[in-house]
C-alpha positions as CSV (number, residue, x, y, z in Angstrom):
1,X,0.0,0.0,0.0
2,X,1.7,3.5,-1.2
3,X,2.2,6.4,1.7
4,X,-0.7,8.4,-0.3
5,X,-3.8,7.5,-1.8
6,X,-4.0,8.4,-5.6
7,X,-6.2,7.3,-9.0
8,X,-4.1,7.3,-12.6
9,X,-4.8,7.0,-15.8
10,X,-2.5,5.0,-18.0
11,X,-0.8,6.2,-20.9
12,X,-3.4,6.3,-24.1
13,X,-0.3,5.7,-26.2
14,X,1.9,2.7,-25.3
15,X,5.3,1.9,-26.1
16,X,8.0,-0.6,-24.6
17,X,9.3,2.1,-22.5
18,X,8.5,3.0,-19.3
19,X,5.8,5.9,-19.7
20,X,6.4,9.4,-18.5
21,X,4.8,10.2,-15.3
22,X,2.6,13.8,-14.0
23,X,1.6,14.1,-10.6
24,X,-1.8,15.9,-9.7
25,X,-1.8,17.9,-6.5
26,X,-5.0,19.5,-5.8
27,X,-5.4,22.5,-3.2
28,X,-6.4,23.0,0.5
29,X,-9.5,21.4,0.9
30,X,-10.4,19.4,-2.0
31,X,-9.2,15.7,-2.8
32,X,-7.4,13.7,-5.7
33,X,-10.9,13.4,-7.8
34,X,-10.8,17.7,-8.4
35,X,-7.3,18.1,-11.2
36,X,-7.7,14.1,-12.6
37,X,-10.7,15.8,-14.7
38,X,-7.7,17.1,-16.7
39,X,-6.3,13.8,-17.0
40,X,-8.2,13.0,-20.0
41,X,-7.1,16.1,-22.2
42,X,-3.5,15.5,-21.0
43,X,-0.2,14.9,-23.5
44,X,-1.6,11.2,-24.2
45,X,2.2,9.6,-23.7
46,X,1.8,10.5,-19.8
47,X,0.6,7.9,-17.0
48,X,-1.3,10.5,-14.8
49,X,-1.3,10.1,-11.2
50,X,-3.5,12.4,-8.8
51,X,-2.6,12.3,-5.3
52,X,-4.3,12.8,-2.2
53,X,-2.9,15.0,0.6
54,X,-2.4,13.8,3.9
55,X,-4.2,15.8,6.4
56,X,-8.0,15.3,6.3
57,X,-10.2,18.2,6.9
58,X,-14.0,18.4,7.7
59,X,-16.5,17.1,4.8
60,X,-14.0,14.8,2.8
61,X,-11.2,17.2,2.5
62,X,-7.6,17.0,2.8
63,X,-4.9,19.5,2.9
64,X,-1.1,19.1,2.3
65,X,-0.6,21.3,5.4
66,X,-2.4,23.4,7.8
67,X,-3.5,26.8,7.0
68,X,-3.8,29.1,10.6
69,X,-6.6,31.7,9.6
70,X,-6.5,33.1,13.0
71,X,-2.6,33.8,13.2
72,X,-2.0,37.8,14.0
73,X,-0.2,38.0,10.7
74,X,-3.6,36.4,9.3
75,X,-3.0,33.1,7.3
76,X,0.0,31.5,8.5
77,X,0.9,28.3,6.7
78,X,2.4,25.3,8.3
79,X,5.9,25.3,7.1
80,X,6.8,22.2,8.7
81,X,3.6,20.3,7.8
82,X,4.4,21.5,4.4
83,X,8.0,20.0,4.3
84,X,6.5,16.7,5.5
85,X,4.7,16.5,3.0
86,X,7.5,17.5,0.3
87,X,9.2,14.5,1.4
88,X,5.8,12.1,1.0
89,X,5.6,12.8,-2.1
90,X,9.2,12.0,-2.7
91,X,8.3,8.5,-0.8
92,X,5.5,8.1,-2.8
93,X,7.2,8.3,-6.2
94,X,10.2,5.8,-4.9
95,X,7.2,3.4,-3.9
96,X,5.0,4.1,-7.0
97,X,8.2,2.4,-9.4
98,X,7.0,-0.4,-7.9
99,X,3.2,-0.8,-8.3
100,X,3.5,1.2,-11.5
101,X,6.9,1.6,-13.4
102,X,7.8,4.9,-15.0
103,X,10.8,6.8,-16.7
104,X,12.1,8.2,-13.7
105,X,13.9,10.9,-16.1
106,X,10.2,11.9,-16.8
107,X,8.5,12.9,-13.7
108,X,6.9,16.1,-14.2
109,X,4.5,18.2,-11.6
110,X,0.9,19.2,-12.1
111,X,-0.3,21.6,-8.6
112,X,-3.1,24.2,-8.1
113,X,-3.2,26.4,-4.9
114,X,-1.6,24.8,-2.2
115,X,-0.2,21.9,-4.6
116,X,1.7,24.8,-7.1
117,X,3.3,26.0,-3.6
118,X,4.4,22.3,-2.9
119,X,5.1,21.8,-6.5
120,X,7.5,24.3,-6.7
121,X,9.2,22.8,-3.5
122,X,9.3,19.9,-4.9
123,X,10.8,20.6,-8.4
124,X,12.8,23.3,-6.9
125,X,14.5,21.4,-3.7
126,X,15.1,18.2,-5.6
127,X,15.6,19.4,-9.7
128,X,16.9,16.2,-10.6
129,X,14.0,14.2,-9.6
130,X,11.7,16.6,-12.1
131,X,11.4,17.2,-15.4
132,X,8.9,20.2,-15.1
133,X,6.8,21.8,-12.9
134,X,3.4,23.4,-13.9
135,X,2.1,26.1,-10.7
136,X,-1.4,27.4,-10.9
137,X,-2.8,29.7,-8.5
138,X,-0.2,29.3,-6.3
139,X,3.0,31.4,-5.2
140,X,7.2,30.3,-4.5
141,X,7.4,29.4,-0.9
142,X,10.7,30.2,0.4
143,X,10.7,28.4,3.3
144,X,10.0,25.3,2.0
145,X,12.0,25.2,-1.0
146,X,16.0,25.2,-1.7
147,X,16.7,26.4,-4.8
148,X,19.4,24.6,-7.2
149,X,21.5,26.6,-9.8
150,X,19.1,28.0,-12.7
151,X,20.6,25.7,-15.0
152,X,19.6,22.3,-13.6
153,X,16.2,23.3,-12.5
154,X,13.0,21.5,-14.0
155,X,11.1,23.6,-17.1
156,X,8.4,26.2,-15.3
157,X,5.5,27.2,-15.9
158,X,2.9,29.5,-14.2
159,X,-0.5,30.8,-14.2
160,X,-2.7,33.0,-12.2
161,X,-6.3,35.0,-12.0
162,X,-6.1,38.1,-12.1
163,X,-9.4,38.1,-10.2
164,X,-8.3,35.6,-7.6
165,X,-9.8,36.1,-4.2
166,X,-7.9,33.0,-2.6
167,X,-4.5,33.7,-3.2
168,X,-3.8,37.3,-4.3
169,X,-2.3,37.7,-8.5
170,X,0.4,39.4,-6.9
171,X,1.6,37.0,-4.9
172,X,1.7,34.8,-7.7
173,X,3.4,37.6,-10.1
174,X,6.0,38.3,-7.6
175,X,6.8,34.6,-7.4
176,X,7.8,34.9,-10.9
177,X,9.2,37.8,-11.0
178,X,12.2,36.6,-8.3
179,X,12.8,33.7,-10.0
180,X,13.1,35.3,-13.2
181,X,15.2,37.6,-11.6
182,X,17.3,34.8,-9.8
183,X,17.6,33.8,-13.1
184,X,15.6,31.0,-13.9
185,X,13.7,31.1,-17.0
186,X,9.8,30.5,-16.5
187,X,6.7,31.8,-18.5
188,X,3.9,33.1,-16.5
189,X,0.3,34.0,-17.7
190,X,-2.3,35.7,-16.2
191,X,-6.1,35.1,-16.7
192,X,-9.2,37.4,-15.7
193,X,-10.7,34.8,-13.9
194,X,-10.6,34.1,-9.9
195,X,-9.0,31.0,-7.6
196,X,-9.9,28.4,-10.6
197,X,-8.2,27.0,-13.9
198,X,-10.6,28.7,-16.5
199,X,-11.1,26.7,-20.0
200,X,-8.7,30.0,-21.7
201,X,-5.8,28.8,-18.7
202,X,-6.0,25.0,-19.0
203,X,-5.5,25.3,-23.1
204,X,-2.8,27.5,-22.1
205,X,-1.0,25.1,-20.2
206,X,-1.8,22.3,-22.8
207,X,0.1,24.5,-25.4
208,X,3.2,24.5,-23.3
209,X,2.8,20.7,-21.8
210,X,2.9,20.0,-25.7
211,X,5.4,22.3,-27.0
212,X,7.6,20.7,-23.9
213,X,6.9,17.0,-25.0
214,X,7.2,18.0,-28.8
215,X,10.7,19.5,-28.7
């Protein structure tokens, strides 16, 4: 039995080699059923694996760490919680190879909300365990993250609403921004829509999961 609970979705185009692999991880509150609905519209080559976090929450929702609304400095997120979970993830993917066998060259990162912010500590802290890292609605964490030299980090991308009412644009813009300016390269868009992946976004991110896979 894996460390997290997760669905997938096999490749729709098989060859003899081990598949590439995209992890799903859905934001604070919801469960692995909310980002698999993209799995079907996803680069077809891809086994797609949506995981569950691992801190349940009232009404059947989890969270990959706990969110303090009632700090002083309003919401304070559990850094340590969140860094737990960093290295789950990492256990689930050695333990994964197992049940399901993958190119481990190929691992690539799917998060929205609180999964961007732990998929950029993911691909970040440990670049040669990712290929890519797609962030939406979410923002760079520094405290959970160690960044590597701009040159061996995963390929970036990130999206935001500009309307979103979660977690503010800026926060997401600014992420960007310093890592651009740290010099990693990483496209960002922005989307007049609120804390959700609007139908203009997710063929957004299709374009550059595609122009990644077809290069």
């Amino acid at each position: 039995m894996a460390v997290l609970d997760f669905i997938v979705r096999q490749p729709k185009t098989k060859t003899e080699e081990n598949p590439p692999l995209l992890i799903l991880l859905h934001g604070y509150g919801s469960n692995e059923n909310d980002l698999f609905a993209f799995a079907e519209y996803l680069h077809p080559s891809l086994m797609v694996v949506s995981l569950r976090a691992p801190h349940s929450l009232p009404m059947t929702g989890h969270a990959w760490y706990s969110i303090h609304f009632d700090a002083e400095q309003g919401k304070w997120s559990d850094d340590e919680e969140a860094i737990g979970s960093r290295e789950l993830v990492l256990q689930f993917l050695d333990e994964l190879l197992e049940i399901h066998p993958y190119d481990r060259s190929q691992v690539h990162l799917l998060g929205f909300s609180q999964g961007a912010i732990l998929s950029y500590g993911l691909g970040l802290t440990y670049p040669k365990r990712f290929a890519s890292v797609i962030a939406l609605s979410g923002y760079f964490n520094e405290n959970i993250t160690q960044l590597p030299e701009p040159k061996d980090a995963p390929a970036l991308y990130a999206a935001h609403g500009s309307l979103d009412e979660v977690v503010p644009y800026d926060w997401g813009q600014r992420s960007a921004e310093l890592l651009q300016q740290k010099g990693f390269a990483i496209q960002f868009d922005a989307f007049p829509v609120g804390h959700t992946v609007g139908q203009e976004g997710f063929y957004k991110l299709l374009e550059w999961q595609n122009a990644l896979f077809n290069s």
